[in-house]
C-alpha positions in Angstrom: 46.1 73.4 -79.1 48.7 76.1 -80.0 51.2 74.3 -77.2 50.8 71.2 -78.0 51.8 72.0 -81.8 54.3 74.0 -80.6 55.7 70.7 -78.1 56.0 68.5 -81.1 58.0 71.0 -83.4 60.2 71.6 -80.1 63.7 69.6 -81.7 65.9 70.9 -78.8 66.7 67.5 -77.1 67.6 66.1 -80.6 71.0 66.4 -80.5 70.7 64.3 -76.8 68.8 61.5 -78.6 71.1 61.6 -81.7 74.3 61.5 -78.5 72.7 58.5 -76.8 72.0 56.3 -80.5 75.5 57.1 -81.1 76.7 56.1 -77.8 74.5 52.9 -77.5 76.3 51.8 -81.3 79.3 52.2 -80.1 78.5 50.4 -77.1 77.3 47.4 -79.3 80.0 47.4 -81.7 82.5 47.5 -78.6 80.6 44.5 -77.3 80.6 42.8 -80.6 84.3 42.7 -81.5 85.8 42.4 -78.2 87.9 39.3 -78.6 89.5 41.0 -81.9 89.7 44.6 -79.9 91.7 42.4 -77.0 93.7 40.9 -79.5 94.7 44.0 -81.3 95.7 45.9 -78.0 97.2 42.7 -76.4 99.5 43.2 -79.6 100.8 46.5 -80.2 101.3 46.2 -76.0 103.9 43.4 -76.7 105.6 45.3 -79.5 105.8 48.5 -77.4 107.1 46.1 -74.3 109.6 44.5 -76.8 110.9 47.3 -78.4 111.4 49.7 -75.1 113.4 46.2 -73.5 116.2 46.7 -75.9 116.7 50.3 -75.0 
């Protein structure tokens, strides 16, 4: 009985959850705004491409 209290006060793979919820968010939110992350990198790529052509 002892070990099985002892199993469910055990938080050392909590910080490996807590990693993977993070991760999985991320993921999501990634997912979610793609269109407006594609546009927003498309962009600042044509303003680096445009300003390194007048060097």
């Amino acid at each position: 009985m002892e070990a099985l209290k002892s199993y469910f006060k055990d938080e050392g793979g909590m910080g490996t959850v807590e990693i993977i919820l993070i991760i999985v968010v991320l993921v999501g939110l990634v997912m979610l705004f793609r269109d407006q992350i594609t546009d927003i990198v498309n962009s600042l790529f044509e303003k680096i491409t445009d300003r390194t052509e007048k060097f």
